[in-house]
C-alpha positions as CSV (number, residue, x, y, z in Angstrom):
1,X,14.3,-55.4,4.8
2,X,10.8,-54.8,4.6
3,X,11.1,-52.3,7.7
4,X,13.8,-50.4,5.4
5,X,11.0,-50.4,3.0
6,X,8.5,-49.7,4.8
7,X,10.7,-46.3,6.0
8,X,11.8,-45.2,2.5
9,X,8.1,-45.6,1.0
10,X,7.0,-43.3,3.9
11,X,10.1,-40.6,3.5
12,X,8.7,-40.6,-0.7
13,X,4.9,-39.9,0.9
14,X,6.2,-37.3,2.8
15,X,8.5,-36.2,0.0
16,X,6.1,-36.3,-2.6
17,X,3.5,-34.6,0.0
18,X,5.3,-31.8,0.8
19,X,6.4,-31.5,-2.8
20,X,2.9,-30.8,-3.6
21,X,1.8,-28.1,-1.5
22,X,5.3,-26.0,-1.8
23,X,5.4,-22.2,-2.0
24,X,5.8,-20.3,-4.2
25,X,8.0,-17.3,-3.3
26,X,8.4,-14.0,-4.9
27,X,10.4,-10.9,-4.6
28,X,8.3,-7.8,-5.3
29,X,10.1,-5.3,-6.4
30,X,7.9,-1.5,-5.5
31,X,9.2,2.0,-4.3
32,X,9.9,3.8,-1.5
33,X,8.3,3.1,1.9
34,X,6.5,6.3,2.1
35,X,4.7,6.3,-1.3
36,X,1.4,4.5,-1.8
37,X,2.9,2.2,-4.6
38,X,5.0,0.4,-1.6
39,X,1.3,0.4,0.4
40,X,-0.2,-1.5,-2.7
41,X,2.6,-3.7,-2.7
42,X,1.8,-4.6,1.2
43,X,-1.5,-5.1,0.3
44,X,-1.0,-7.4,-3.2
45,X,1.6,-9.5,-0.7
46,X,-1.5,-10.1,1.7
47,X,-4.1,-10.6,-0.9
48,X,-1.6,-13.2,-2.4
49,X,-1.1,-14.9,0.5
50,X,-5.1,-15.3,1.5
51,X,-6.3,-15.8,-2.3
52,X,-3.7,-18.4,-3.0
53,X,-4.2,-20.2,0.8
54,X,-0.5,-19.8,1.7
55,X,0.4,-21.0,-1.9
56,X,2.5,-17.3,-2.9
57,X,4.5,-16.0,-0.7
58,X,5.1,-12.2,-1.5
59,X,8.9,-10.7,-0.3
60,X,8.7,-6.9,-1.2
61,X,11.7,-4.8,-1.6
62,X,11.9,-1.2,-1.5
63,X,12.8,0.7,-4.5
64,X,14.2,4.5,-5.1
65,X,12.5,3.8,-8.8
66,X,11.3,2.5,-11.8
67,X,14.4,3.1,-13.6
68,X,15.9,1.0,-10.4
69,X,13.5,-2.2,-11.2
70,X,13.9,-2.4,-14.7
71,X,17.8,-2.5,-14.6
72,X,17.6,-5.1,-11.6
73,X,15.9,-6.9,-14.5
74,X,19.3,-7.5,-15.7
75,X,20.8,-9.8,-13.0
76,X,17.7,-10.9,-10.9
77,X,16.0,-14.6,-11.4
78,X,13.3,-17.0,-10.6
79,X,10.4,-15.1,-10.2
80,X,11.2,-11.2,-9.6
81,X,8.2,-9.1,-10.4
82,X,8.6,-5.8,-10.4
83,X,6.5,-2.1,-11.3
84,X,7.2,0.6,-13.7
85,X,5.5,2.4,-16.3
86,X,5.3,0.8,-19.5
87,X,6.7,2.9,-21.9
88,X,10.2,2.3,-19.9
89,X,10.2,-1.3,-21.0
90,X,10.7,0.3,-24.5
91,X,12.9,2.6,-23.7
92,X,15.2,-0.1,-22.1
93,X,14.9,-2.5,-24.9
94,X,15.7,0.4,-27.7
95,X,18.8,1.8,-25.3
96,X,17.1,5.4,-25.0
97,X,16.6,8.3,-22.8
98,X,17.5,6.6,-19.5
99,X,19.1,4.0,-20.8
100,X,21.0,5.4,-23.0
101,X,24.2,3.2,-23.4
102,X,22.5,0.5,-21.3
103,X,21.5,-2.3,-23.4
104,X,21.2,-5.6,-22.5
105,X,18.9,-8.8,-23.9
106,X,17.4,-9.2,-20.1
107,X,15.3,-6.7,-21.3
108,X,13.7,-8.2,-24.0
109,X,12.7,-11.2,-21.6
110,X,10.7,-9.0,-19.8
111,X,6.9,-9.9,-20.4
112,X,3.8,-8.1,-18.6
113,X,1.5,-9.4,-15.7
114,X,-0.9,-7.1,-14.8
115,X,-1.9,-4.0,-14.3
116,X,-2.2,-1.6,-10.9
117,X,-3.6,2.0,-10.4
118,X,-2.0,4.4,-12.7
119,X,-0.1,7.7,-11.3
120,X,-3.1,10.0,-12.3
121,X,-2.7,14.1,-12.5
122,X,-4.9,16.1,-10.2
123,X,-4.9,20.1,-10.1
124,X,-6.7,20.8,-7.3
125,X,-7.7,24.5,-6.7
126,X,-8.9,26.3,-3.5
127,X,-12.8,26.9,-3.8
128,X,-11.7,30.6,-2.8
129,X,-9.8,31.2,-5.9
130,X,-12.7,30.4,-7.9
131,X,-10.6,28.7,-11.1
132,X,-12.9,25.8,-12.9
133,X,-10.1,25.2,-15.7
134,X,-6.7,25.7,-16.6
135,X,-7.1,29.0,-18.0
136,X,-8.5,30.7,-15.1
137,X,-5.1,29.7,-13.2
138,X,-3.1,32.3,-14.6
139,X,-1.8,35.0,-12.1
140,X,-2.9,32.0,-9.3
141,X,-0.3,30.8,-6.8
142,X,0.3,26.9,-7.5
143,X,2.6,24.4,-5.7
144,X,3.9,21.9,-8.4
145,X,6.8,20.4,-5.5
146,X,10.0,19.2,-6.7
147,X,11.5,16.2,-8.5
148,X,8.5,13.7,-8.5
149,X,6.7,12.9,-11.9
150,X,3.7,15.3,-10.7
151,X,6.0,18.4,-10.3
152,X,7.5,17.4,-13.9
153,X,4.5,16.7,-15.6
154,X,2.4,19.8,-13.9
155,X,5.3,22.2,-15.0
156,X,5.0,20.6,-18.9
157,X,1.4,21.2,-18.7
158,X,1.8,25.1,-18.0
159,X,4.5,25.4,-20.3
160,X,1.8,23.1,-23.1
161,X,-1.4,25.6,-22.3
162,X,0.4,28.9,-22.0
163,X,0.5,29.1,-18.6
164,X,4.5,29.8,-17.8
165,X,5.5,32.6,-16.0
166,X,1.7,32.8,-15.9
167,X,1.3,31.3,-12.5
168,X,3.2,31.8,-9.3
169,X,5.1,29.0,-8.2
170,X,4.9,28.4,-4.4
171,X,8.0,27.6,-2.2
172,X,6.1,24.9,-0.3
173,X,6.8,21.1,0.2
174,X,3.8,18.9,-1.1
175,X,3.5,17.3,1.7
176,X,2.5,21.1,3.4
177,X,-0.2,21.4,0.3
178,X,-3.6,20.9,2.4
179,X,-2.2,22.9,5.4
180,X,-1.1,25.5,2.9
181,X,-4.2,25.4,0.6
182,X,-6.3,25.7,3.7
183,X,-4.5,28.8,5.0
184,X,-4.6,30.6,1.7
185,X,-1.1,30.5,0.9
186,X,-1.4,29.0,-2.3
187,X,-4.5,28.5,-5.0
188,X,-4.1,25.3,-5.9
189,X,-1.3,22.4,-6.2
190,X,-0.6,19.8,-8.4
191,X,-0.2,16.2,-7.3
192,X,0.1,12.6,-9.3
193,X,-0.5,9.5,-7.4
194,X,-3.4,6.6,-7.4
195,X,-7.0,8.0,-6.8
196,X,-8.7,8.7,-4.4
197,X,-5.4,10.8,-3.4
198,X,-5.1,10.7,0.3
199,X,-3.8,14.1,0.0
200,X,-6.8,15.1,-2.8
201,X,-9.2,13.6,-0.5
202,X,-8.3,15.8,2.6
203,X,-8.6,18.7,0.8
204,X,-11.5,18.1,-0.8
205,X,-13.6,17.1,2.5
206,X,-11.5,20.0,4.8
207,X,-11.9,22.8,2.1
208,X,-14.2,22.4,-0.6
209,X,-10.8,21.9,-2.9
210,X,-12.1,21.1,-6.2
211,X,-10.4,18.9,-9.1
212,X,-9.9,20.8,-13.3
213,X,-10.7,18.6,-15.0
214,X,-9.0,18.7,-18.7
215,X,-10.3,19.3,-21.9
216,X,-10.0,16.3,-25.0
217,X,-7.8,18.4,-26.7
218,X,-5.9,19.1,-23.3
219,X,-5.2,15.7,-22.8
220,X,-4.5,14.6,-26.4
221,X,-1.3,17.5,-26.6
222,X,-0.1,16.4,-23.3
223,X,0.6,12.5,-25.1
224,X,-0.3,10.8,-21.7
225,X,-3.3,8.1,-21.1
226,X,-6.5,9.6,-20.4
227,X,-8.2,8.5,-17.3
228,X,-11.6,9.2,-15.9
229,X,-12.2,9.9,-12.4
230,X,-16.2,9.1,-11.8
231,X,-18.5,11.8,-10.2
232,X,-18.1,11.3,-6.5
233,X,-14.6,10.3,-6.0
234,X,-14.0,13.2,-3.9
235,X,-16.5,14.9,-1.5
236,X,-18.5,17.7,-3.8
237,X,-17.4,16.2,-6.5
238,X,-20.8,16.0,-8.7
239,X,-19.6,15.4,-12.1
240,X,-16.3,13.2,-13.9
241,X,-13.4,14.5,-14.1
242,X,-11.0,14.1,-17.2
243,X,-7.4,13.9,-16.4
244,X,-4.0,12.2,-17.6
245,X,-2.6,8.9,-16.4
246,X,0.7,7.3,-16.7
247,X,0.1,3.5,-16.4
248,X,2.0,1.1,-13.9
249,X,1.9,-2.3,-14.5
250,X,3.8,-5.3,-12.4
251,X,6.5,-6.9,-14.8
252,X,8.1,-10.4,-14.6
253,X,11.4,-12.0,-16.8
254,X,10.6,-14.9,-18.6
255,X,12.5,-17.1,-15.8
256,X,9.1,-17.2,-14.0
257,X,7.0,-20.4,-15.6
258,X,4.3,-20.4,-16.9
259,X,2.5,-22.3,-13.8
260,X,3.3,-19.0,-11.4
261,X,2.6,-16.5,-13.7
262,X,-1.1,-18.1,-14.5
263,X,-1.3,-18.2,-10.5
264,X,-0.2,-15.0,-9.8
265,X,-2.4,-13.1,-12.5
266,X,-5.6,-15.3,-11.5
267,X,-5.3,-14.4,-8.1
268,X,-4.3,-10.9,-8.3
269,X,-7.9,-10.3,-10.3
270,X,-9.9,-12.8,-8.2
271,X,-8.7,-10.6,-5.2
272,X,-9.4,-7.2,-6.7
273,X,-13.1,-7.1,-5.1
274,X,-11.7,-7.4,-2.2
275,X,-8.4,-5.2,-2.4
276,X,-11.2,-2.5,-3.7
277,X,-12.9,-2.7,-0.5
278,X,-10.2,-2.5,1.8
279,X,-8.1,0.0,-0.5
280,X,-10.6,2.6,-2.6
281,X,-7.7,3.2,-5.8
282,X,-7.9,-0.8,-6.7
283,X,-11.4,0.0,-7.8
284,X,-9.7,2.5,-10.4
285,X,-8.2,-0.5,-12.3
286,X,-10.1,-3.1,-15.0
287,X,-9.0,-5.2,-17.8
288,X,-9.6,-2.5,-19.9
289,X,-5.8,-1.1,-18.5
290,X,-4.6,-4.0,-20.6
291,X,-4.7,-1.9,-23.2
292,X,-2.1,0.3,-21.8
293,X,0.7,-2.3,-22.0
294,X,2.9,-1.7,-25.0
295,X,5.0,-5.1,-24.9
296,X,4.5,-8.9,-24.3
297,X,2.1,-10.2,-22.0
298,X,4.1,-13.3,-20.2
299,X,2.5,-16.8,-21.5
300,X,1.2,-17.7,-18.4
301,X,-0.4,-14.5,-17.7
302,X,-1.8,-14.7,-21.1
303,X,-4.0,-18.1,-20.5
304,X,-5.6,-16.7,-18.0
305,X,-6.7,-14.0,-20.1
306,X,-7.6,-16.1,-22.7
307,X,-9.8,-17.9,-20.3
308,X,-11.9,-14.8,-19.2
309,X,-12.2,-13.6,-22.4
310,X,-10.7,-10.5,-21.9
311,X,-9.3,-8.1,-25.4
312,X,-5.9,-8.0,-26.0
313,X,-3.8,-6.2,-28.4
314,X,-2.3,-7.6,-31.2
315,X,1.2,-6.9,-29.7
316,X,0.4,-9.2,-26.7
């Protein structure tokens, strides 16, 4: 008898034990393989994993979308975290534009973590073409590329500062921009993606490629986020540039507890030193970005901001 004991009290240690240091897993919802926002995913999942000593475990998932995470809101549990723009969250909850006839209550359990570097607008001209602001683009050959946000977004802000069927419009994949800029086949080209942009970066040391930066007015008519990008970003780059922003944040639903969400937000900005220095565009984001979040911030997430102190709006 005291031998059955003896075995049952040591399966409960062992239980209890293992109990106690289980992981926590989470699906990570991102993009496509190829963009950088899958890269930040990879490197969030590591600095997880390290900051949290084995704690989280991070699963990512390839996306074709934001659009795509948010309605896998709908049927996904436990602890799905996912990244989109904010301003889609309340889209999805008011049944608009995208999600027009797509309502559904999941939505309104979705509750914000954290944010990660925006998808910031560059306009990058050739140092031969000699253009220093929008204006001077007109009659300038400019790749805008097809179907991202950038290509949208750049061909909204020609029609917005009376640039249409101002500028030439190259025939010429993005990803043949530098190659292109370099050769003088094009002026300039219009990209959106975390800065430093590999692509910006390349040009700028190759080239000379320089970076418009916009004017307040510029940005206030073009109803996107303004963003700074500080003197020295890019190589000859001596002074800021102002530009637009659309904010990405990571999302959870309010099936994660309160317990993981406080863990995961804790150790995403404990880690950010250190994501900065292995990654340059981490260094782009700050608590300030809370600010950009237009819906509720999950409870967990929430205590640890309370606990740093950091500013959040009244709609948090």
């Amino acid at each position: 008898m005291q031998l059955i004991r003896f075995a049952v009290s040591i399966l409960l240690f062992f239980g209890f034990f293992s109990y106690g240091i289980s992981e926590t897993r989470i699906t990570y919802k991102s993009a496509k393989s190829t963009s950088s926002y899958y890269q930040m995913a990879v490197e969030i999942a590591e600095a997880m994993k390290r900051g949290s000593n084995g704690e989280v475990i991070v699963t990512i998932e390839e996306s074709q979308g934001s659009v795509q995470n948010v309605m896998e809101a709908i049927g996904r549990t436990n602890n799905y975290v996912f990244t989109t723009p904010p301003v889609l969250i309340k889209l999805a909850r008011n049944g608009k534009a995208m999600f027009k006839d797509k309502s559904n209550p999941r939505f309104d359990e979705i509750r914000a973590l954290f944010p990660i570097p925006s998808l910031t607008m560059h306009f990058v001209m050739s140092q031969s073409s000699g253009v220093n602001s929008f204006e001077e683009m007109e009659g300038k050959t400019i790749l805008l590329g097809k179907g991202s946000f950038g290509a949208k977004e750049g061909a909204k802000y020609l029609k917005l500062f009376g640039l249409e069927g101002k500028v030439k419009l190259a025939e010429v994949e993005l990803s043949n921009a530098v190659p292109a800029l370099k050769n003088g086949q094009i002026d300039g080209f219009v990209t959106a993606g975390s800065f430093p942009a590999p692509n910006v970066i390349e040009a700028a040391a190759s080239s000379g490629a320089i970076v418009i930066s916009l004017s307040e007015d510029q940005v206030k008519a073009s109803k996107r986020t303004k963003l700074i990008i500080p003197a020295g970003t890019y190589a000859g780059q001596d002074n800021d540039i102002m530009t637009t922003s659309l904010p990405v944040i990571a999302f959870t639903t309010l099936d994660m507890n309160e317990e993981t969400a406080y863990l995961l937000t804790k150790t995403y900005w404990e880690n950010k030193k250190s994501l900065g220095e292995a990654a340059k565009w981490w260094n782009g984001v700050s608590m300030d970005m809370l600010n950009n979040i237009l819906t509720d911030i999950h409870p967990g997430a929430k205590k640890y901001y309370e606990e740093v102190g950091a500013k959040l709006e009244s709609h948090h």
